[in-house]
N, C-alpha and C positions, 0 to 999 in steps of 0.2 A: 309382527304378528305373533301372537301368546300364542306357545304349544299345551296340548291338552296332555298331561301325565299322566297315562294310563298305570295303574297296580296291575300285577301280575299276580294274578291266582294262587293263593296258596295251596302249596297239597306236602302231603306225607313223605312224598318221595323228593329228596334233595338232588343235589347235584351229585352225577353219577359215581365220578371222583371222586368226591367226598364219601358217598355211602360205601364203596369199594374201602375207602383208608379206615373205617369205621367197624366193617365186617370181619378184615384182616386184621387188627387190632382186639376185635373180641375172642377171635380164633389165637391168636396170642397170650391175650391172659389167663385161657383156659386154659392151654399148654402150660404155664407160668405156672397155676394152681397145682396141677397135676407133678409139676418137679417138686411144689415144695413138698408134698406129703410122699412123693418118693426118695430124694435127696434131703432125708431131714438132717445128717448126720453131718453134711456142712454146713459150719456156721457162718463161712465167706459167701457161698454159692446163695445161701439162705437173706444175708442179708442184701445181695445184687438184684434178687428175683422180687424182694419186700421195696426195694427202690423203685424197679420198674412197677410194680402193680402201685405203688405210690403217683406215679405217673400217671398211668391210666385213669385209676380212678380221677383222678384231676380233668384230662382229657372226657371221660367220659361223665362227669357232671356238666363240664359247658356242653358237650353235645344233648344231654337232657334239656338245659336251658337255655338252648338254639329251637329243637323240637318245639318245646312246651310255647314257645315265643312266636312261634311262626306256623305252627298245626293249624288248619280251618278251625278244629273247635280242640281246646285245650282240655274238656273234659274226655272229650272222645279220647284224644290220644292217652290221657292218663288211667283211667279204667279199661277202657275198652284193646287200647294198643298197646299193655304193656307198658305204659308210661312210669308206673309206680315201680316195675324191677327196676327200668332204667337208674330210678332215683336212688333206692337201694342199693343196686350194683355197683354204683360209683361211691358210695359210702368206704369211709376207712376200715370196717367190722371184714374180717375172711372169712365169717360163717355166712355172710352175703355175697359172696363175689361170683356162687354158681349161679343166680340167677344172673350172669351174663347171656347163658344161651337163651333167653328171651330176647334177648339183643341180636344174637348170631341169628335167631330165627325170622324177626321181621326184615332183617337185611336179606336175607336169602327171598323172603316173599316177594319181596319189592324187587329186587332183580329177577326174579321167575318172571314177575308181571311185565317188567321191563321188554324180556326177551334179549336172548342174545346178538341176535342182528343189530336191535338198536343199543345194547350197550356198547359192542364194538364199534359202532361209526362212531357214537360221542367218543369213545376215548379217544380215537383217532384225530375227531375236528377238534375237539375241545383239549388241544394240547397246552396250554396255560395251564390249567384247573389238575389235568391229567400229571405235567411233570412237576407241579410243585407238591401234591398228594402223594406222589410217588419219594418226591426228593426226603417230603417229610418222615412217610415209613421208612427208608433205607437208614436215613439217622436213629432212628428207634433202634431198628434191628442190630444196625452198628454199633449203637450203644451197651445192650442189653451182649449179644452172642459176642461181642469183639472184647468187653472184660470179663466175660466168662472164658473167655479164650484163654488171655494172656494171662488173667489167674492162672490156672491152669496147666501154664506152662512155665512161668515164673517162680511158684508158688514155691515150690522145694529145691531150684537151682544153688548153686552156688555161688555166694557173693549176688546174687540177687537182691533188690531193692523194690519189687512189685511184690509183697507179702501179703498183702489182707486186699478185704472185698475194698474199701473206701480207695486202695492207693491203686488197682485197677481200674475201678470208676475212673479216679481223677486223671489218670493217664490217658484212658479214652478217649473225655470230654476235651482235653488239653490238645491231645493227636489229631481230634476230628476240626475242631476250631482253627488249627494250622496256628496255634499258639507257639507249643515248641517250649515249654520254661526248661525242661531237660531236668528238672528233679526228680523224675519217676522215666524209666528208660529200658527194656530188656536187655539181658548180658547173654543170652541163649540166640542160637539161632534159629531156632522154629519162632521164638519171642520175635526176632527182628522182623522176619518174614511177615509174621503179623500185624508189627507195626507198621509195615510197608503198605501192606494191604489196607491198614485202617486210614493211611496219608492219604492213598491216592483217592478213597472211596470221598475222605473228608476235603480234602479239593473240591473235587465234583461238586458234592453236595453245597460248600458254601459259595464255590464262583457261581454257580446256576442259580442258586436261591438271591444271591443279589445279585445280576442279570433279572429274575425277574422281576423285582421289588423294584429297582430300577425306570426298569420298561412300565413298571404299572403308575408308581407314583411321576417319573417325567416323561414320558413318551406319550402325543397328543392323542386326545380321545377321539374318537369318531367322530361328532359332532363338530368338534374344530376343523378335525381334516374336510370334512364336505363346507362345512363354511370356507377353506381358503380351495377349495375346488369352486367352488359362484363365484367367490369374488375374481379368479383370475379368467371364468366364462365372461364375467359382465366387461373384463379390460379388456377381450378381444380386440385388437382396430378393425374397425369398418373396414367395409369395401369401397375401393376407391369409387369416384363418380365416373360416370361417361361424359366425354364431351358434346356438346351441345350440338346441336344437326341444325346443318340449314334447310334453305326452302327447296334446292337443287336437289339434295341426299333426298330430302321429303318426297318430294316425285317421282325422283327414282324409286323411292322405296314403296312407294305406293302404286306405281305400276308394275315392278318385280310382284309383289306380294299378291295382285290382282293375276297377273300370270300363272305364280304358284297355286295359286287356289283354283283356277281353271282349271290346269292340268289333274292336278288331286283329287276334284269332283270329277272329272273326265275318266280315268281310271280306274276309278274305284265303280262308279257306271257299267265301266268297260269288262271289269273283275264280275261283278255280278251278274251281270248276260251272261259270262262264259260260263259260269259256274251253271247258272239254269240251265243253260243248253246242254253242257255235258248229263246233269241230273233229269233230263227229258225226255230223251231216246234220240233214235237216230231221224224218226221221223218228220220232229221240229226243230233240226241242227241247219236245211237252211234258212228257213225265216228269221231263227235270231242270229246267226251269221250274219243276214244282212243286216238286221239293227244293227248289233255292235260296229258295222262296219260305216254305216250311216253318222253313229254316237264318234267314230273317231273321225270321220269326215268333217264334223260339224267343230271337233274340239280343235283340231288344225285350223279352220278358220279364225275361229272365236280367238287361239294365240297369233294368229298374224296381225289382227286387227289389234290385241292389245301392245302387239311389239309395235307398230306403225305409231302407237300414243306414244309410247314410251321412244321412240325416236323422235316422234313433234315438241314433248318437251325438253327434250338432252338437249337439241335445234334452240329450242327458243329460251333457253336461261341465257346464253351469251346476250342475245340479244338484246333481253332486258334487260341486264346489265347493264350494256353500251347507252341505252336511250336512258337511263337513268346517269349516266355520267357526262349527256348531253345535257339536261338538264339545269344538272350543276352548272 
């Protein structure tokens, strides 16, 4: 039987993770902007902060043409939504990078609209989506403030070997990868300390991120798993059969069952009188007294008479039996 594919509605607001990884990112490279025109006087610090917004922008053109791809109407979202900063903002130019906060602003609207009751229960169910958004920001972050660090603390040691913006970078990237080449290394100890901090942060991030990738590309899908939930409904084994009744059990059972069902109408008879009479008053409690007393009188007869059948043929199966084995 062909299933019918239903499409899923487009709309403006994505998945909640993701607009969260999206919003906290814009709020990022507006911080970013903001150092460079305050910290212009390094020229390490300057070109780490020109890397990251290098990043972004990258990240933030495919989120434009994610958007523009998937919007109900792509004109709407480009005029009307702010579609046009997005495309802008993501450009290599820095006299464009403030209209990020058109970006910071429709995120923020879309979660107002959201409400926070329902963003917290998604992040909560929707932990797939939630911790690999999350996994993603922490390596940004990691990236970006973990060689701003070790610059920093490197940078004028002695006998140090992390000197400039590129040879923090590559330490970083090396530390978080759980690579390890060991040609870029802190000699300080606040250095180490940080290195330590960037190891265990960079574990985390890469055992959970393949952990999920894992789970997503060979762990079975839904549809698999309730297909081998039928198939092993339909391999139930039966119920065994009963064995076959003779004509003796048959009698039996047909005068038990005729007795049962006397008594059951007899009672239930019996229940109903009582009942009226008690809901009657006291005035006609003995006339249906005696009914009911008559209705049991009558129901004792009626079971002796079917016990008396049901002895005549218990009596008479041996018998035909026998004359049947004369017969022979």
């Amino acid at each position: 039987m062909a299933r019918s594919h239903v499409k899923k509605p487009r709309s403006e607001l994505k998945n909640i993770s993701y607009e969260i990884f999206i919003g906290v990112l814009s709020v990022l490279s507006i911080v970013n902007l903001v150092l460079l025109y305050v910290m212009n006087r390094s020229e390490a610090l300057e070109l780490i902060l020109y890397v990251m917004n290098a990043l972004f922008s990258a990240i933030f053109l495919g989120d434009f043409i994610y958007r523009i791809a998937t919007a109900p109407s792509a004109s709407h979202y480009f005029f009307r939504s702010f579609g046009w900063a997005d495309l802008l903002a993501s450009l290599w130019f820095p006299q464009l990078k403030v209209l990020r906060v058109f970006r910071l602003w429709r995120v923020f609207r879309l979660m107002r609209e959201v409400g926070p009751r329902t963003l917290w229960n998604t992040l909560i169910h929707d932990r797939a989506n939630s911790a690999l958004m999350t996994l993603l920001l922490m390596g940004i972050l990691v990236l970006q403030f973990g060689s701003i660090s070790i610059l920093f603390v490197e940078e004028d040691a002695e006998g140090a070997n992390i000197t400039s913006a590129s040879d923090a970078l590559w330490y970083t990237v090396v530390t978080i990868s759980t690579v390890g080449y060991g040609d870029q290394y802190p000699v300080t100890n606040a250095g180490r300390l940080l290195g330590t901090l960037i190891i265990v942060v960079g574990v985390g991030i890469f055992g959970t991120f393949t952990g999920y990738l894992a789970n997503l590309f060979l762990g079975p899908s839904k549809e698999a798993a309730a297909g081998e939930h039928n198939e092993e409904t339909d391999a139930a084994p039966a119920a065994p059969a009963l064995p076959p009744v003779t004509s003796d059990h048959t009698a039996t059972g047909l005068a038990a069952g005729a007795v049962s069902s006397a008594v059951t109408a007899g009672a239930a008879s019996g229940s109903a009188s009582l009942d009226g009479a008690a809901g009657a008053g006291d005035g006609a409690a003995a006339p249906l007294a005696v009914t009911s007393t008559a209705q049991l009188l009558a129901l004792l007869e009626q079971s002796e008479r079917f016990s008396a059948e049901l002895r005549a043929l218990v009596a008479a199966a041996p018998a035909s039996g026998g004359a049947a084995d004369d017969d022979r």
